[in-house]
C-alpha positions as CSV (number, residue, x, y, z in Angstrom):
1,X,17.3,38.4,53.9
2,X,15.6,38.4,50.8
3,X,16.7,36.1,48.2
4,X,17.0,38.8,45.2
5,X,18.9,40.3,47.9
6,X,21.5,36.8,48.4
7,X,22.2,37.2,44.7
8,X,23.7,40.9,44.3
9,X,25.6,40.0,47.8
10,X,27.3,37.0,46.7
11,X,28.4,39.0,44.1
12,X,31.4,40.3,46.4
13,X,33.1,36.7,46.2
14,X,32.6,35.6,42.5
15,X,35.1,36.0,39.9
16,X,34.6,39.2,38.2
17,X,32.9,40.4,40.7
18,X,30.0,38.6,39.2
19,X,30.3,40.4,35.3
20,X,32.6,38.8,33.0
21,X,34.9,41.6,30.5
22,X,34.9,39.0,28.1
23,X,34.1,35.4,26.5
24,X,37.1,33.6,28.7
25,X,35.7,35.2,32.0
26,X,31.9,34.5,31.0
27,X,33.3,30.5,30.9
28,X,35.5,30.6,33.4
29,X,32.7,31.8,35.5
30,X,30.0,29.5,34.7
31,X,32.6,26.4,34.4
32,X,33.6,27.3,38.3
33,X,29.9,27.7,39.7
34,X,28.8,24.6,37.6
35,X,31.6,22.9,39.1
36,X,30.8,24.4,42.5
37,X,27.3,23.5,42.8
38,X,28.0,19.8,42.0
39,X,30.7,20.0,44.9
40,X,28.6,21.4,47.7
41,X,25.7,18.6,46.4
42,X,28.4,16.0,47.4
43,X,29.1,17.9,50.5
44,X,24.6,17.6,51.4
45,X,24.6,14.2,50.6
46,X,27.9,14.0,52.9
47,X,26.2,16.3,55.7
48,X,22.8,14.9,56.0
49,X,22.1,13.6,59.5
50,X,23.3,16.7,60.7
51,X,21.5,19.4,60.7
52,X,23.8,22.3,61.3
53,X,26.0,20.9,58.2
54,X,23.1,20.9,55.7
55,X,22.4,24.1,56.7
56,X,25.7,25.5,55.8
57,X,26.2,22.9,52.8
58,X,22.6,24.4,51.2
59,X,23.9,27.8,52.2
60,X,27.1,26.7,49.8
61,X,24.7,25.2,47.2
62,X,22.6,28.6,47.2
63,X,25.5,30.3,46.1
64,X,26.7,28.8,43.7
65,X,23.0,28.5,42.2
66,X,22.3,31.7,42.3
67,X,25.7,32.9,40.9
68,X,24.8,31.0,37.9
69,X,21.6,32.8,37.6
70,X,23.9,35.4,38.0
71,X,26.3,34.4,35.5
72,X,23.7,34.1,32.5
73,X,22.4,37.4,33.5
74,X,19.1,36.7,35.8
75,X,17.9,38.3,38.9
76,X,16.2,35.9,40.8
77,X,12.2,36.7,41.0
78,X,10.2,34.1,43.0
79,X,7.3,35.2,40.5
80,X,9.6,33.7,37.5
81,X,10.1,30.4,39.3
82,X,8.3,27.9,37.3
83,X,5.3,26.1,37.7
84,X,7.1,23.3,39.6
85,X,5.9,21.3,42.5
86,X,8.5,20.7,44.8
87,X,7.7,18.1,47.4
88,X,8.7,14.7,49.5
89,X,11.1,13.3,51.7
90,X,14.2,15.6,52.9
91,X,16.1,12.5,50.7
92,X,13.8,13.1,48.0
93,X,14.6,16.5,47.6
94,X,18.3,16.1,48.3
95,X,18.2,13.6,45.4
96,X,16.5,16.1,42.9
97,X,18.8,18.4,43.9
98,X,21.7,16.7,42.2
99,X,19.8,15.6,39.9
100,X,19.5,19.6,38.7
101,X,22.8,19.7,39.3
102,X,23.9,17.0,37.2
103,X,21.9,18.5,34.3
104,X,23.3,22.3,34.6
105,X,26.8,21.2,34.9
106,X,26.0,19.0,31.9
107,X,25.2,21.8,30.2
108,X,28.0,24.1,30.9
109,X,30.4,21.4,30.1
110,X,28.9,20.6,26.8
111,X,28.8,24.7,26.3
112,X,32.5,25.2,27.3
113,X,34.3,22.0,26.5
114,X,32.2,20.5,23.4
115,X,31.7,24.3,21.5
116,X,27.4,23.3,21.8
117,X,25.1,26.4,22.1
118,X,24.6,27.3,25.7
119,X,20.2,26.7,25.8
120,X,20.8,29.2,29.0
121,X,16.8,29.2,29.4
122,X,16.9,25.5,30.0
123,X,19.7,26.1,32.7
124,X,17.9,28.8,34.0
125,X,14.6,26.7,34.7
126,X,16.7,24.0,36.1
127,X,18.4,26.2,38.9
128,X,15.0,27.6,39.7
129,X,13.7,24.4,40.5
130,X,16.9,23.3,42.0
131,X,15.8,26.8,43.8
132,X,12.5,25.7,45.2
133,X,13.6,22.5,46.0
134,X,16.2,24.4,48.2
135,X,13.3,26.3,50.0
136,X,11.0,23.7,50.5
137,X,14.2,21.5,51.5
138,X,15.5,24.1,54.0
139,X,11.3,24.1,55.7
140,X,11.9,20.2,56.4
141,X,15.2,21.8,58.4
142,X,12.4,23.8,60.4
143,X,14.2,27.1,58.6
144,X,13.8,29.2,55.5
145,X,16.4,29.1,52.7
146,X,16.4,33.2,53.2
147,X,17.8,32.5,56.9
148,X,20.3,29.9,55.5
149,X,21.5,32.3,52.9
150,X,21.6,35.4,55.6
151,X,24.3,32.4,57.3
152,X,26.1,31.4,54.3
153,X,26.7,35.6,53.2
154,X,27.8,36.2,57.2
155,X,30.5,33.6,56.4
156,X,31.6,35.1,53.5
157,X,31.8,38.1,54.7
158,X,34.4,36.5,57.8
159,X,36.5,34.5,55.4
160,X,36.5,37.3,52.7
161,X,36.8,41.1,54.3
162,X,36.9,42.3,51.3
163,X,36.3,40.3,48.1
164,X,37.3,36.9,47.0
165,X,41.4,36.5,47.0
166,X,43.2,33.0,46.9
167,X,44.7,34.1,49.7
168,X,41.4,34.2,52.0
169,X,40.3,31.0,50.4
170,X,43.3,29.1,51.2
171,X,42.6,30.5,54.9
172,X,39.4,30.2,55.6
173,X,39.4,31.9,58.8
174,X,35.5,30.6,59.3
175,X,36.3,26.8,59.8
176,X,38.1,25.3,62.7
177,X,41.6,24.1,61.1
C-alpha cells in the first residue's frame, strides 16, 4: 500500500472524517492526533524487543502522523519529504521519533491552549521527518512502513466496520480482552 494511499484510508476513523466544519473541530482534531502520536511513541518505547509489537505500535504512530498531515491539509508526497538523513541504531531512531513528537505536540498545545500562531509548515516538516524516520525504522524490522501501514488500516477496518464510534473503540474487537 502506498503511503499517499494510508492517508485518505485512515480518513474513515478520524474525527470529521478527517475535514473539520469549523475552528472547534480543526482543534479538536489536531489536539487528539497530537495527543495520539505521543501515546503510541510511549507504546514503541514500551514494545521494543518485540518485534510484532513495534510493528503494530509504528502502524499506530503512522496514523496518527499522517492524520496530522492530514489535519493541516497535506497529502503526503515522498518528493516533499525534506532533505533529511534518517539513519542509526533502531534506538536511535525510536529516540528521534519522540523527539518529533515532543515538538509537534508542543506545537499544537501552544496553538490550542496558549492562543500562539499555529507555524503549521514547521509541524509539517517535523512529521515528515518523523515520517522517514518511520521508514527507515520499519527496514531495521526487515519490513517497509507501506506493509506496516497495509497492517495497521486491516485493523481498523476489524475494530471499526464502518467509521470511528465510541462504541467500536471501547470494543476493540482486534485485541485479545
Amino acid at each position: 500500500m502506498e503511503l499517499n494511499k494510508f492517508q485518505e484510508l485512515s480518513k474513515r476513523t478520524m474525527p470529521f472524517d478527517g475535514e473539520p466544519k469549523n475552528p472547534i473541530h480543526y482543534e479538536n482534531g489536531l489536539t487528539n492526533y497530537a495527543m495520539g502520536l505521543i501515546g503510541e511513541c510511549t507504546e514503541v518505547l514500551r514494545a521494543t524487543n518485540d518485534r510484532e509489537a513495534i510493528l503494530k505500535e509504528l502502524g499506530d504512530v503512522s496514523h496518527y502522523a499522517f492524520g496530522l498531515l492530514t489535519f493541516l491539509g497535506e497529502t503526503y508526497d515522498s518528493e516533499s519529504l525534506p532533505n533529511y538523513y534518517a539513519e542509526g541504531t533502531k534506538e536511535k531512531l525510536i529516540d528521534k521519533i519522540i523527539i518529533l513528537s515532543g515538538e509537534i505536540s508542543e506545537q499544537v498545545k501552544k496553538f490550542v491552549f496558549h492562543r500562539h500562531e499555529l507555524n503549521s509548515s514547521k509541524v509539517k516538516i517535523a512529521l515528515k521527518m518523523l515520517i522517514k524516520n518511520l521508514i527507515v525504522l520499519a527496514e531495521k524490522y526487515d519490513t517497509t512502513l507501506e506493509e506496516v501501514c497495509e497492517m495497521n488500516i486491516d485493523k481498523l477496518k476489524m475494530r471499526y466496520p464502518e467509521s470511528f464510534n465510541t462504541k467500536d473503540s471501547k470494543k476493540r474487537v482486534d485485541t485479545v480482552q
